[in-house]
C-alpha positions, 0 to 999 in steps of 0.5 A: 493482488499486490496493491502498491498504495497499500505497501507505500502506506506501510513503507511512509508509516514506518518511516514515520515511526522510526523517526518518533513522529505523529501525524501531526507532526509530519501533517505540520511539515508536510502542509497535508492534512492529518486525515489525508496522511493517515488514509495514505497510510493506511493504503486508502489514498493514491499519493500523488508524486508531489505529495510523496515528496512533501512526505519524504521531506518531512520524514528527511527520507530521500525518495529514491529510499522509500520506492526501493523499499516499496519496491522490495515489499512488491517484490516479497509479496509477488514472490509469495503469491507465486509460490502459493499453489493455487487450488482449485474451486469446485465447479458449483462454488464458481460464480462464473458457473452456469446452470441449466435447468430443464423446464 
């Protein structure tokens, strides 16, 4: 399953990286605490759009850039996904197996 929080993590962290800034330094311009960042970072947190775009403004990324590149990533990761073969699983290793026993 594609999780977009995680992919935008990716897509923000890069950008910050790029730009040669810390987490502090993005948390300072931002006015967004430092931990809260690095969890959306690392796709443990949902941004709001507000957020977003206090992030996009301390990286000076447009917005619009930073969905289209989130955007691409969903894109490539479902593209995978649907080119994987899916295999099937023996019935006993299902969770959703029932047995019966004869008692």
């Amino acid at each position: 399953m594609v999780l977009f929080r995680r992919l935008l993590g990716d897509v923000l962290r890069a950008q910050r990286v790029e730009r040669g800034m810390t987490l502090r330094e993005v948390s300072a311009e931002a006015r967004v605490s430092l931990g809260y960042i690095s969890e959306i970072e690392r796709g443990q947190k949902e941004a709001s759009s507000e957020l977003l775009a206090s992030l996009c403004n301390a990286l000076e990324v447009p917005l619009s850039s930073v969905l289209r590149s989130v955007s691409d990533a969903v894109a490539l990761e479902e593209a995978v996904a649907a080119a994987t073969p899916m295999v099937p699983r023996p019935a006993a290793a299902r969770r959703d197996s029932v047995v019966a026993s004869a008692a």
